[in-house]
C-alpha positions in Angstrom: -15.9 -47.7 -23.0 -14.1 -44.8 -21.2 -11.9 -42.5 -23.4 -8.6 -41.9 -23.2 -9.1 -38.6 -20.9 -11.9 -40.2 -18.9 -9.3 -42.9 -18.0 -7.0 -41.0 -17.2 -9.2 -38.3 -15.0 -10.7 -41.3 -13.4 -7.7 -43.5 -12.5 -4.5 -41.3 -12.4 -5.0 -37.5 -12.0 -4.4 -37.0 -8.8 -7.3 -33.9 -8.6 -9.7 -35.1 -10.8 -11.0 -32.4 -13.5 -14.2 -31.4 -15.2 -14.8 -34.0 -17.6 -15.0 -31.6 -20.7 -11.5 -31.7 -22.9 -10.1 -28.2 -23.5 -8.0 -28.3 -26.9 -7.3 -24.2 -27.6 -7.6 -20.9 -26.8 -7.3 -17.6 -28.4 -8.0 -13.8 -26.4 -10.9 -14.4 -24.1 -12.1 -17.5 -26.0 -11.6 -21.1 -25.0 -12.7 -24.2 -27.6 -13.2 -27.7 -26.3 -12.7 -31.1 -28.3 -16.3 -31.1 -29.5 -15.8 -27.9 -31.2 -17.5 -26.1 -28.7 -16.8 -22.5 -27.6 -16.6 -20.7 -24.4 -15.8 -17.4 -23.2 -13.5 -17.6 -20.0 -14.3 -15.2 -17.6 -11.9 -16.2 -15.1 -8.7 -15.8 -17.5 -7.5 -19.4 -16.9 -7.6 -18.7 -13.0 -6.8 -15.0 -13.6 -3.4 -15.9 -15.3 -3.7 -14.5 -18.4 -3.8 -10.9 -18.5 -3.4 -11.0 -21.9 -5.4 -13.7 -23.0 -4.5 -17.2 -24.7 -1.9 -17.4 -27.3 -0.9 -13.8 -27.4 1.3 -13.4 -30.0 3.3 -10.7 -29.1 4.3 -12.4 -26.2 4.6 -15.7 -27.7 7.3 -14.2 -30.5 9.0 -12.7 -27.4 9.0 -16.2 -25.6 10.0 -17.8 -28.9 13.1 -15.6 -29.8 14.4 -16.2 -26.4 14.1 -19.8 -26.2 16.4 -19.9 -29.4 18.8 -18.4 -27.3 18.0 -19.7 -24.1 15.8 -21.2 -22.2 16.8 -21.2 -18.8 20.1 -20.5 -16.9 21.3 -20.8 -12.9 19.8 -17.6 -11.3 24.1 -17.1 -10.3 24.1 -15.4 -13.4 22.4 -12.3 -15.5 20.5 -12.5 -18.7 19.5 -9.9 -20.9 15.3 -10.8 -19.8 15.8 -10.8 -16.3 18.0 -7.6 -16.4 15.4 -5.9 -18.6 12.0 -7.2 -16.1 14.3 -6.2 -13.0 14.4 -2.5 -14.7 10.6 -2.6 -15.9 9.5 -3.6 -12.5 11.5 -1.2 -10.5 9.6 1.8 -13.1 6.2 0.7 -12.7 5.9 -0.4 -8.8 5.6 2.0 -6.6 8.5 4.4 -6.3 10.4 3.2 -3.0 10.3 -0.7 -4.0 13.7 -0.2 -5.7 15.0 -3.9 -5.3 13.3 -7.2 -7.4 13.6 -10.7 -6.3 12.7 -13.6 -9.1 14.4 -16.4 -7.6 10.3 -17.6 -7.1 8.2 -19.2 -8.7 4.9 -18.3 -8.2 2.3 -16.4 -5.5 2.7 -18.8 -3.0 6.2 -18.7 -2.8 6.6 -15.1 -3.3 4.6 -14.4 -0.3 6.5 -16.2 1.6 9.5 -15.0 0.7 7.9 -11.0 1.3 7.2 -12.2 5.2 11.1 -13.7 5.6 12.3 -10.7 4.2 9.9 -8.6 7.0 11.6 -10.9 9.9 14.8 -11.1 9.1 14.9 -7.5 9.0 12.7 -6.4 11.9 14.0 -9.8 13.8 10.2 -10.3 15.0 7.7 -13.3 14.0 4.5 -12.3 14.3 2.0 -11.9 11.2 -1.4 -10.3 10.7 -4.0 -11.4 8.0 -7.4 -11.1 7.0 -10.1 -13.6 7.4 -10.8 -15.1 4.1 -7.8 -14.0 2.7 -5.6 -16.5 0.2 -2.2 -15.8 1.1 -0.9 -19.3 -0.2 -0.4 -22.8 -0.8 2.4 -23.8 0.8 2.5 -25.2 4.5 3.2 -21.7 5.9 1.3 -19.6 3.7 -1.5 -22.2 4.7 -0.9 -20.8 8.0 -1.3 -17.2 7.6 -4.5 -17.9 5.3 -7.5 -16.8 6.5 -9.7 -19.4 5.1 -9.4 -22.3 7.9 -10.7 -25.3 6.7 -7.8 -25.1 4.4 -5.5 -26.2 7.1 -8.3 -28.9 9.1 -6.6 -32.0 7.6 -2.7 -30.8 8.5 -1.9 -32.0 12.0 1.8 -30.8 11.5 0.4 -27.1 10.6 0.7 -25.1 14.2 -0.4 -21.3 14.1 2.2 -20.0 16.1 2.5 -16.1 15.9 0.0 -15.8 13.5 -3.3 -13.2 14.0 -6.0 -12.9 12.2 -8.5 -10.0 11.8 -11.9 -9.1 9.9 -11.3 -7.6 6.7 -12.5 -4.1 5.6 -16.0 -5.9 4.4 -18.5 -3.0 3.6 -21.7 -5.4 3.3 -21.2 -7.6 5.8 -19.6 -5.5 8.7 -17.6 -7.4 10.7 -18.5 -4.6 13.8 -21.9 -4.2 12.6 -21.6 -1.0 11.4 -22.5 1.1 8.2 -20.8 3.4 5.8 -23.0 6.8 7.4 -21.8 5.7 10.6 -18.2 3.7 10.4 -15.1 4.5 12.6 -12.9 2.8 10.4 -12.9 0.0 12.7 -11.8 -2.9 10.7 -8.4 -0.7 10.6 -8.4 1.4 13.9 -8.9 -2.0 15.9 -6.4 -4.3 14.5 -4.3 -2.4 17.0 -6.0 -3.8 20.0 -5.2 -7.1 18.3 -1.0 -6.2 18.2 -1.4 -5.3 21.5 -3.1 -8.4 23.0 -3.2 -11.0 20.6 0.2 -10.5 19.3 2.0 -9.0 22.2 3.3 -6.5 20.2 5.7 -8.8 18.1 4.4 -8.0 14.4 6.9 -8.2 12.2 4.8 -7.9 9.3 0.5 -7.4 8.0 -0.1 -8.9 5.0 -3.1 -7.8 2.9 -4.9 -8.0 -0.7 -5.7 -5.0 -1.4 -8.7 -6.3 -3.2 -9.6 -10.3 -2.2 -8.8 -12.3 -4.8 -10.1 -15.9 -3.7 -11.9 -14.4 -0.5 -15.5 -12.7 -1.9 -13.7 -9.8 -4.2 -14.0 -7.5 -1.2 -13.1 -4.0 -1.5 -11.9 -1.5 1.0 -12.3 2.1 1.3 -9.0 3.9 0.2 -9.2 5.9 4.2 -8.6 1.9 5.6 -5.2 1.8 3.8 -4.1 5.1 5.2 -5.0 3.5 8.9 -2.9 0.5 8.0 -0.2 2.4 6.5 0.0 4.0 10.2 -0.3 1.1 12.0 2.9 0.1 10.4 4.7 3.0 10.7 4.0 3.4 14.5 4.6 -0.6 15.3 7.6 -0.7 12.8 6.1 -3.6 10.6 6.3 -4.3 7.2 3.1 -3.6 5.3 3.3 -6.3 2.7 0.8 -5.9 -0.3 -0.4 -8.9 -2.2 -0.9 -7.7 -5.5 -0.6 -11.3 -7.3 -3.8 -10.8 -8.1 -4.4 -7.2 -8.4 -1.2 -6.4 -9.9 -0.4 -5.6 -13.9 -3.2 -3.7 -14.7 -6.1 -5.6 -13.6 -7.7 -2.6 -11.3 -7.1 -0.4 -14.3 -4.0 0.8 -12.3 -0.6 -1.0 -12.8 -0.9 -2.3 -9.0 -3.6 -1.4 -6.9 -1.2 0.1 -4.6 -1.6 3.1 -7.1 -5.1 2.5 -7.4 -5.6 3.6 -3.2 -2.8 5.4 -3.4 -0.7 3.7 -0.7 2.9 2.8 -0.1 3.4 -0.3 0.9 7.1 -1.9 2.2 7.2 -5.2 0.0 4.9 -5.6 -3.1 4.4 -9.7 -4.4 3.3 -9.7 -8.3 2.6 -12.9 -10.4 -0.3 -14.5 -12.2 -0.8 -11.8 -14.7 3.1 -10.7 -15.2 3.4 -14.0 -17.3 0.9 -12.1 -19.8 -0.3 -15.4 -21.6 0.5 -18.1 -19.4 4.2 -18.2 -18.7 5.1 -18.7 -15.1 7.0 -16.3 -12.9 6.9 -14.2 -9.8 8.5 -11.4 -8.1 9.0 -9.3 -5.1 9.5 -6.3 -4.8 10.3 -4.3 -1.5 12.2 -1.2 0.3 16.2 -1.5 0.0 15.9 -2.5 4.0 14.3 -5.2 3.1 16.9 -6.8 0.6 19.7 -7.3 3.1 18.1 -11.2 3.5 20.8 -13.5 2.0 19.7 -15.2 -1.0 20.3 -18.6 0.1 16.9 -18.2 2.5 14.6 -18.0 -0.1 15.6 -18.5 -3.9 14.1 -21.7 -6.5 14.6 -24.2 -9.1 12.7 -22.1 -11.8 12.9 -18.5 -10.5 14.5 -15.7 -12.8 13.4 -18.1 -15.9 14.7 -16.8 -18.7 12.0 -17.6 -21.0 9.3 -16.4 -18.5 11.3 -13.0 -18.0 11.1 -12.3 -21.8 7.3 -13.1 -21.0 7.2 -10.5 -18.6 9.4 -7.9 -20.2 6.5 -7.7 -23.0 3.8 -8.1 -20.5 4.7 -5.1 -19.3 5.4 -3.2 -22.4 1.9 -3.9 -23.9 0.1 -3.0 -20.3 1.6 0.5 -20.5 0.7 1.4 -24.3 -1.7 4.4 -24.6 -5.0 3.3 -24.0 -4.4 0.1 -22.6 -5.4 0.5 -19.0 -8.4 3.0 -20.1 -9.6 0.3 -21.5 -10.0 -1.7 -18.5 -11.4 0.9 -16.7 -14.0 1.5 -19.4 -15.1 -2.1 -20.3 -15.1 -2.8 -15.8 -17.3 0.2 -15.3 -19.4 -1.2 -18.3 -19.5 -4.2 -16.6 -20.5 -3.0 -13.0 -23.4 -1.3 -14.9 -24.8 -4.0 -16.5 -24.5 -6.1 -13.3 -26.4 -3.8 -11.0 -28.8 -2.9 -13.6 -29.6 -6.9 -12.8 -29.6 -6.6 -9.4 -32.2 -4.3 -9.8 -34.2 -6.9 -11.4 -33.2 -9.9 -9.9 -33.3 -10.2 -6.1 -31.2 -13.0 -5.4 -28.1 -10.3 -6.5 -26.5 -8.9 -3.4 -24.4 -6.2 -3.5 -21.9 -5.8 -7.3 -18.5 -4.5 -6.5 -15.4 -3.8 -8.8 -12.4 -1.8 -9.8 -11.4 -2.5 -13.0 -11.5 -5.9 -14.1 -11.6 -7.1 -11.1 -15.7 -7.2 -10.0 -17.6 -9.3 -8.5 -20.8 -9.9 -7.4 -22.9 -12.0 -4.5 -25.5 -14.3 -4.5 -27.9 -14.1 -1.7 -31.1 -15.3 -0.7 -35.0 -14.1 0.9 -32.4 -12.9 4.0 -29.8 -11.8 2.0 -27.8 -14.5 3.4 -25.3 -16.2 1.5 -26.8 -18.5 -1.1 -24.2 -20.7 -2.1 -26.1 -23.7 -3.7 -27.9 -20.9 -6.3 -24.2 -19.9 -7.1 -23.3 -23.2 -8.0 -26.2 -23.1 -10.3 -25.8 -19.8 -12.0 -22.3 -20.6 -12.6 -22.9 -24.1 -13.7 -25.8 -22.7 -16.2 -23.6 -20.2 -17.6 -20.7 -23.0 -18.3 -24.0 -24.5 -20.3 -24.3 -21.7 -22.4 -20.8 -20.8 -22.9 -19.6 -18.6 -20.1 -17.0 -20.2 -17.4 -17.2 -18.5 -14.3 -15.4 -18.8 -11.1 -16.6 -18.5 -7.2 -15.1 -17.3 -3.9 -13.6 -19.6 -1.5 -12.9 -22.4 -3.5 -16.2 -23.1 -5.0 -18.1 -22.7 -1.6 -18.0 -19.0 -1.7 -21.4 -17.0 -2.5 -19.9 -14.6 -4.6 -19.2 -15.2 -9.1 -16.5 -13.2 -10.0 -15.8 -11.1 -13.6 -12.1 -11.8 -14.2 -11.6 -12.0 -18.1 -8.6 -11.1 -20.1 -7.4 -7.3 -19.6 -7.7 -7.6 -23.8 -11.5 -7.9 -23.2 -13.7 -5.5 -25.4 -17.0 -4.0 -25.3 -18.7 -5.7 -28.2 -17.2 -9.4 -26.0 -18.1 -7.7 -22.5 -22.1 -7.3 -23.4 -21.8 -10.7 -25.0 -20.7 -11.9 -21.5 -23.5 -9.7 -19.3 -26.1 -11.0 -22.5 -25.5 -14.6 -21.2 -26.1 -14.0 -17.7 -28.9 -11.8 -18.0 -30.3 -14.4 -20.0 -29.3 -17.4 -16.8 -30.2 -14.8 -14.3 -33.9 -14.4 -15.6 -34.6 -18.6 -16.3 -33.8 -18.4 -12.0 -35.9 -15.2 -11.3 -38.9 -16.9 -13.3 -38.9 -19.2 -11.1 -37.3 -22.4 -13.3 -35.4 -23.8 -10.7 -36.4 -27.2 -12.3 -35.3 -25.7 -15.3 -32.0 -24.6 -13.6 -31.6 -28.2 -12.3 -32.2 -30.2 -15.3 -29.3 -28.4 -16.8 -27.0 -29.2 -14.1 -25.1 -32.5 -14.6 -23.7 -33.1 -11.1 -24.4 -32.3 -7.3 -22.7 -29.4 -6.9 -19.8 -27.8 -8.6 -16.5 -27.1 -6.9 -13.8 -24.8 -8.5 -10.8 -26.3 -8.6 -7.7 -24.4 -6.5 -6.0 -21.5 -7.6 
């Protein structure tokens, strides 16, 4: 007989889930039904900069909602006046207006591009191959993982360019780091030339991919993009909805490469433990767009500002961010001590907590079925893990709770040393036996 859950997975969720019941959380720690416990190394799809059931923010979100729990964005609050201050301080210095009337990454994105063409009164957008952007029909568009849009007929492409991304290990131009020209930047302006016709209104870029293989520039490509924009008058837009609130060790990564972007989109982590809200953030030029454009049911959420408003408050306490940047750097050391020792480990990259690392065969070719397994295994014993490009990416990414300490960060490595050496011994039946289905896909962000 099927259990409540299993009937309810099986015959009415519309995206069916993994079959295992989650019942709470606490930190970095996740505890199913059965009593069993796991450490999530993806932060609840890299929501929860502050881990499950944070308290600090959960007294915040509780004193509010005895006050109130949402109001028409027509009107100020005292949360959404005191976020609007905090994010104006922390982003970087000429993003002086905040727009919350979104609701999450997608949207905010979005709403960063209108703003670019209402101002500049030109269409055309630039983005990165495997890059995330979204999921709403237009964000769709300017993603640049295409199968996403395959099965949408109605989705055109119009004014839309895509480019290779500033991918170290796998150039794009088939060059190296002794001998690169910067290329993945310096030629983007053959493509606003020719592809685009010169109408760019705006280039839209994570400064480290999120979904698309946790690829990381060199800070000189930021420069040549920052200069692009200048020259072709087009709003460089960061996407910081992952990268943003502390998760490079850096309150955005825009500090982190020390780069000025025009409009800045935050989300995921500003809700701290959970609580849903987005912003923009852009250049006074850029705010002139009337509000009526762009602006939804749940944006400026009371409730969720109060989230945010302590967010922010325990990101910037002494220590905090050196703490990140001391338990990622532990964490890039254990990893590439393993890919010393295991050679189906490609190349380990990270800034932060924000790291990950690939998976790669004899070739050193993508090796995506072994990265279902490893990540399956480690789920086995504990450790929940999530993959680039949906599930069919070759590369496991490190993306725990910013609380994350030391003592839980070995824990963590001690796990997948131990699933990284059952595969190098050459278990693969082992490996197999301990894998209850196919193939696992991640669900979407």
């Amino acid at each position: 007989m099927e259990s409540f859950y299993e009937e309810i997975n099986n015959k009415h969720i519309f995206t069916p889930t993994e079959d295992v019941v989650m019942t709470r959380g606490k930190g970095i720690y996740l505890w199913d039904e059965k009593g069993k416990r796991y450490i999530d190394c993806a932060a609840a799809t890299f929501n929860l900069s502050l881990g499950y059931s944070n308290e600090e923010v959960l007294d915040a979100v509780r004193e509010q909602a005895e006050k109130m729990v949402h109001i028409t964005s027509s009107y100020m609050c005292e949360p959404v006046a005191k976020l609007v201050d905090e994010l104006v301080k922390v982003t970087p210095k000429d993003l002086t207006k905040i727009h919350l009337k979104v609701s999450g990454g997608s949207t905010a994105n979005e709403g960063a591009i209108k703003m670019a063409n209402f101002y500049n009164k030109k269409s055309g957008v630039i983005s990165m191959f495997r890059s995330h952007v979204g999921q709403t029909i237009y964000t769709m568009n300017v993603s640049g993982l295409g199968f996403r849009r395959e099965p949408f007929s109605n989705l055109g492409n119009a004014n839309i360019v895509h480019v290779p991304p500033a991918y170290c290990y796998r150039c794009f131009y088939n060059s190296t780091k002794d001998k690169c020209q910067m290329m993945c930047a310096t030629r983007i302006e053959e493509f606003i030339k020719y592809a685009a016709n010169g109408n760019v209104s705006a280039l839209i870029v994570e400064p480290i991919m999120g979904n698309g293989d946790n690829i990381i520039p060199p800070r000189e490509y930021f420069v040549e993009l920052r200069k692009l924009a200048d020259k072709y008058g087009f709003a460089l837009i960061f996407d910081e909805i992952q990268t943003g609130v502390g998760r490079t060790g850096k309150m955005f990564a825009a500090d982190y490469f020390d780069v000025q972007p025009d409009i800045m989109t935050i989300a995921k982590g500003l809700g701290g433990t959970g609580f849903q809200i987005a912003a923009i953030a852009c250049k006074e030029e850029y705010s002139k767009m009337e509000g009526f454009y762009h602006s939804f049911t749940y944006g400026s959420n009371s409730v969720s500002a109060a989230a945010g408003v302590k967010t922010l408050e325990i990101i910037q306490r002494d220590g905090f961010l050196d703490n990140v940047t001391n338990v990622g750097e532990y964490f890039v050391q254990r990893l590439k001590a393993s890919q010393q020792k295991y050679d189906f480990i490609g190349e380990v990259r990270g800034v932060g907590l924000m790291i990950g690392f690939e998976i790669i065969d004899s070739k050193g070719e993508e090796n995506l079925e072994l990265t279902k397994k490893i990540t399956k295994m480690a789920f086995e014993n504990g450790l929940i893990l999530r993959t680039s490009r949906y599930g069919i990416g070759n590369v496991i990414k490190i993306r725990p709770a910013l609380t994350i300490t030391k003592a839980e960060a070995k824990e963590v490595c001690d796990i997948l040393d131990g699933v990284f050496d059952m595969v190098q011994r050459g278990s693969i039946k082992a490996v197999e036996s301990a894998i209850k289905t196919d193939a696992y896909a991640e669900p979407s962000a």
